[in-house]
C-alpha positions as CSV (number, residue, x, y, z in Angstrom):
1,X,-2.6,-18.2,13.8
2,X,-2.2,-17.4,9.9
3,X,-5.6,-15.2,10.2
4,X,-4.1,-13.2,13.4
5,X,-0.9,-12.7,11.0
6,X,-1.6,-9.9,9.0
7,X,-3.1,-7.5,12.1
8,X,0.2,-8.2,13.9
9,X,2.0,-7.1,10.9
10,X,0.2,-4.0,10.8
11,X,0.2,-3.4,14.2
12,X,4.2,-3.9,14.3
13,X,4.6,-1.5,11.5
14,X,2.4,1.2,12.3
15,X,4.9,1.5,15.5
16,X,7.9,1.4,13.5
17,X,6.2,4.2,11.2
18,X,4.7,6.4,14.0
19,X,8.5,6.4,15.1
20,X,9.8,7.4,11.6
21,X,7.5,9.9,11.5
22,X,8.1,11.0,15.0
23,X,11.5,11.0,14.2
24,X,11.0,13.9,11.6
25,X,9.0,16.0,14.3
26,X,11.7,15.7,16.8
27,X,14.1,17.1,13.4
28,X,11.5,19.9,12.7
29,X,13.9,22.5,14.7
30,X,16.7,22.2,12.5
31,X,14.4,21.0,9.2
32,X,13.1,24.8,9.9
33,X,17.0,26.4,9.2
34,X,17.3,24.8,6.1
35,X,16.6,25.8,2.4
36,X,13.6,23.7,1.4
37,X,12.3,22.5,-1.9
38,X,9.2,21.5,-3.2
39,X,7.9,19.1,-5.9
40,X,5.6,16.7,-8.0
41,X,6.3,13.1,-8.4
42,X,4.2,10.4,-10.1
43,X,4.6,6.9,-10.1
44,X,3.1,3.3,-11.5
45,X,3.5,0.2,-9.8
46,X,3.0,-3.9,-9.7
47,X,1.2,-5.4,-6.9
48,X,1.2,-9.0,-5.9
49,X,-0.5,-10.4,-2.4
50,X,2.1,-11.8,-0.2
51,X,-0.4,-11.9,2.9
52,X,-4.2,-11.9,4.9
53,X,-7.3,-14.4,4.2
54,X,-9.6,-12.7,2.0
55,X,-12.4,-15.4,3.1
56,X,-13.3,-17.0,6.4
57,X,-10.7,-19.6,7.6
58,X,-12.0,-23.1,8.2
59,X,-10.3,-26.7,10.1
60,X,-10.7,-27.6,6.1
61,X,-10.1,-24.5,4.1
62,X,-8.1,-21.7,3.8
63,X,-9.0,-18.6,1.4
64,X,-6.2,-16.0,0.7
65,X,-6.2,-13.2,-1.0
66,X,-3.2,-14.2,-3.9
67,X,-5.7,-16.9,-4.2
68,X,-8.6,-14.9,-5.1
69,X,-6.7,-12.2,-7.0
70,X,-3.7,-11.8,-9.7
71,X,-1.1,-9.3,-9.8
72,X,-2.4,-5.5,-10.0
73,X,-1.5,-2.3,-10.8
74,X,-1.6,0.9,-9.4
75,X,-0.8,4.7,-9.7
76,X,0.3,7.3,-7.7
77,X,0.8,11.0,-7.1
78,X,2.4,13.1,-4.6
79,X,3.4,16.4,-3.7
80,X,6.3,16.5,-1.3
81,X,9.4,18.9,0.5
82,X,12.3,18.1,1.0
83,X,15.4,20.0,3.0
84,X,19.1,20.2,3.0
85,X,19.0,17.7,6.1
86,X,17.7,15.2,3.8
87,X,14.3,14.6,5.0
88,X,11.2,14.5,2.4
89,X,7.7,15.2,4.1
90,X,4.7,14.0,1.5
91,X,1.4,13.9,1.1
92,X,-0.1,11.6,-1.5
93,X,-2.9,9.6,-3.6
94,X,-2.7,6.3,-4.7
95,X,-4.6,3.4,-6.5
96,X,-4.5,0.1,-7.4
97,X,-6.8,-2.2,-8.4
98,X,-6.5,-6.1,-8.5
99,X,-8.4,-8.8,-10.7
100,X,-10.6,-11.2,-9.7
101,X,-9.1,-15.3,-10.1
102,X,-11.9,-18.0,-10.2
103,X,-11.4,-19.8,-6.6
104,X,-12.6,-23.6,-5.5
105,X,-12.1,-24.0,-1.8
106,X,-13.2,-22.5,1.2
107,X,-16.7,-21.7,0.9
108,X,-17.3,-22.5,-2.2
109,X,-16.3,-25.8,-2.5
110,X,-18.1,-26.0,-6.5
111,X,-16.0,-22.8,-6.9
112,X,-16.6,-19.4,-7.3
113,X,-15.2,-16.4,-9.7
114,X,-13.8,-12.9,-7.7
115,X,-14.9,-9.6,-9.1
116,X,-12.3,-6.9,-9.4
117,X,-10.9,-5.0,-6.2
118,X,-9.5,-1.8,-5.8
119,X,-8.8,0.8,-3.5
120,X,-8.1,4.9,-3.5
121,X,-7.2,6.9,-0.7
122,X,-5.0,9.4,0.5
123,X,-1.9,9.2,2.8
124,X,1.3,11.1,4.4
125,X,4.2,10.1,4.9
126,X,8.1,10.8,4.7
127,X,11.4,9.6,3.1
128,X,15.3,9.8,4.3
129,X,18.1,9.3,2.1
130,X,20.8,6.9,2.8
131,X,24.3,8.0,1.8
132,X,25.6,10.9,0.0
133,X,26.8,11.3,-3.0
134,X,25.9,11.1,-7.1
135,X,24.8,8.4,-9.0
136,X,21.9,6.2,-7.3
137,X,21.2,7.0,-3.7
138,X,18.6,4.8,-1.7
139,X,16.2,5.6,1.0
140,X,13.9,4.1,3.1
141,X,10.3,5.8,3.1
142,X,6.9,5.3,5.6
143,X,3.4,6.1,4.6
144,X,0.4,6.1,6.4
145,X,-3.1,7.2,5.3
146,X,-6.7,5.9,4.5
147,X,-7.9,4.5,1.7
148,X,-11.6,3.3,0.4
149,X,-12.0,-0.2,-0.5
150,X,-14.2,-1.3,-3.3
151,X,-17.5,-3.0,-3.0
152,X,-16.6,-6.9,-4.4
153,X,-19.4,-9.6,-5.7
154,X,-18.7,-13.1,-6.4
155,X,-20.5,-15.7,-9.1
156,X,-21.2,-19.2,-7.8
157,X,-23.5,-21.5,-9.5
158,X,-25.0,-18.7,-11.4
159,X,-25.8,-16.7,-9.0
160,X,-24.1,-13.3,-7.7
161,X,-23.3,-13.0,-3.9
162,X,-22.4,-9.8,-2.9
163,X,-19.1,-10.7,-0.7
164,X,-17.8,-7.2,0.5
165,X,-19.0,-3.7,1.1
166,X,-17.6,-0.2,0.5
167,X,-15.2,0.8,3.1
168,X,-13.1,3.4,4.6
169,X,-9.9,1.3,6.3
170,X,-6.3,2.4,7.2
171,X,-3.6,1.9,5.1
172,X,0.3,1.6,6.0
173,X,3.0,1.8,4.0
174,X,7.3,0.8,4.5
175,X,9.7,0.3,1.9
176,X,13.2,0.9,0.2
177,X,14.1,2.1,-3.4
178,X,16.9,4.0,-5.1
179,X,17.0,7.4,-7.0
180,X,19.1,8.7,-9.5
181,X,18.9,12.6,-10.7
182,X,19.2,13.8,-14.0
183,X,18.8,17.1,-15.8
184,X,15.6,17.0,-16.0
185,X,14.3,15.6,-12.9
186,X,14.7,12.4,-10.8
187,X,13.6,8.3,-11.2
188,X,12.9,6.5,-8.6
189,X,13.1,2.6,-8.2
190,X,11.1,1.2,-4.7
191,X,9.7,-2.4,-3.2
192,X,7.1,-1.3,-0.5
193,X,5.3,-3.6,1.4
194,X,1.7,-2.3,1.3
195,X,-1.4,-3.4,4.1
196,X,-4.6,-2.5,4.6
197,X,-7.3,-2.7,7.0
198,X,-10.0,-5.6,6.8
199,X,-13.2,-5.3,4.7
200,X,-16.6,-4.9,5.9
201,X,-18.2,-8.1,5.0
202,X,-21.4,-7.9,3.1
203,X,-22.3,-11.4,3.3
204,X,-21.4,-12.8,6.6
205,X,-19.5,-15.3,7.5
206,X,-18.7,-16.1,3.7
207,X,-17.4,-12.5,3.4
208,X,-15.4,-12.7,6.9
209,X,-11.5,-11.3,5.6
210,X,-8.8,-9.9,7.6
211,X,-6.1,-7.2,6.8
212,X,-4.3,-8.0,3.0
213,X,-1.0,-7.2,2.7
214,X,1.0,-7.1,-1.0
215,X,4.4,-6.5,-2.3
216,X,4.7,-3.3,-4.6
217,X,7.4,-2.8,-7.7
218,X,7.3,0.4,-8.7
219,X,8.6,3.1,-11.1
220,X,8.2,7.1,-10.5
221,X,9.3,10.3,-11.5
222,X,10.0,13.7,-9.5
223,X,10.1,17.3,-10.5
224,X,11.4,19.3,-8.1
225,X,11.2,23.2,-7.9
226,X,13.2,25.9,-5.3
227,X,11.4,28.2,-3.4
């Protein structure tokens, strides 16, 4: 049951995003009439795992991924438009990368040290305001794109198993945040929850891992500019 987890996440919010996104087609009458604008944002974030067995489950064993890995970091970049109606279409690249813990469990019951993991990859995605007004307004904001997982080794009684391969996998993205405007520009404070597909193991079944999912804190800045 905990293994199925994370893919019935995914699979829940990927509806709830295909109707966000949906929802700004259906607007793209109206988005059409307004004034739009156009800008650069950039952001850093803090990811922990909240979610997803990065090893093989066992009746005896367990191996998740905030087990194998400590908190990461990652960076983003974007591109985005937004219109008087108040939605933001975006297209973005983002990367984070996560460092490997030393695990006993599992597999490797004499215990085994994680390499790093990462991923890049591209997405789209788009953000609504809630509220009007100055000061900080929040929004809610959907991505969805594909990203490139990192190749992964582990070291277990001196010897180095490779544990996943290279591999394109989807990547979904929900969260919430506030913004605040200022002369210069605009900061943005968000929490995203954050999944992506499954690794392709390279050493199977010791490499066998479903979907992670993490928790993202994160930071940005936006330049906007008027066509």
């Amino acid at each position: 049951m905990m293994r199925d987890m994370p893919d019935m996440l995914r699979t829940r919010w990927l509806a709830a995003l295909a109707g966000f996104l949906g929802a700004m087609l259906a607007a793209a009458p109206s988005l059409a009439e307004d004034a739009p604008r156009y800008g650069f944002a950039a952001g850093a974030f803090a990811s922990s795992f909240i979610g997803g067995d990065s090893g093989p489950v066992t009746p005896l064993s367990e191996t998740l991924y905030s087990d194998t890995f400590g908190t990461g970091f990652g960076l983003r970049l974007e591109a985005y438009r937004d219109f008087d109606s108040g939605w933001r279409g975006q297209v973005g690249l983002v990367y984070a990368s996560w460092g490997g813990e030393n695990f006993v469990g599992g597999e490797f019951p004499a215990g085994a040290q994680f390499g790093d993991f990462s991923l890049t990859g591209i997405y789209i995605g788009g953000r609504y305001p809630i509220g009007q007004g100055e000061g900080f307004r929040p929004y809610v904001l959907g991505n969805l794109g594909l990203v490139y997982l990192s190749e992964l080794s582990v070291v277990s009684g001196g010897s180095t198993i490779p544990y996943w391969s290279g591999r394109w996998r989807d990547y979904i993205e929900v969260g919430a945040g506030v913004a605040k405007r200022t002369s210069g520009g605009t900061w943005t404070l968000d929490v995203r929850l954050q999944t992506f597909g499954a690794p392709e193991p390279a050493t199977w079944p010791i490499g066998a891992a479903t979907a992670g999912t993490s928790l993202l804190f994160g930071v940005g800045y936006e330049w906007e500019r008027r066509r």
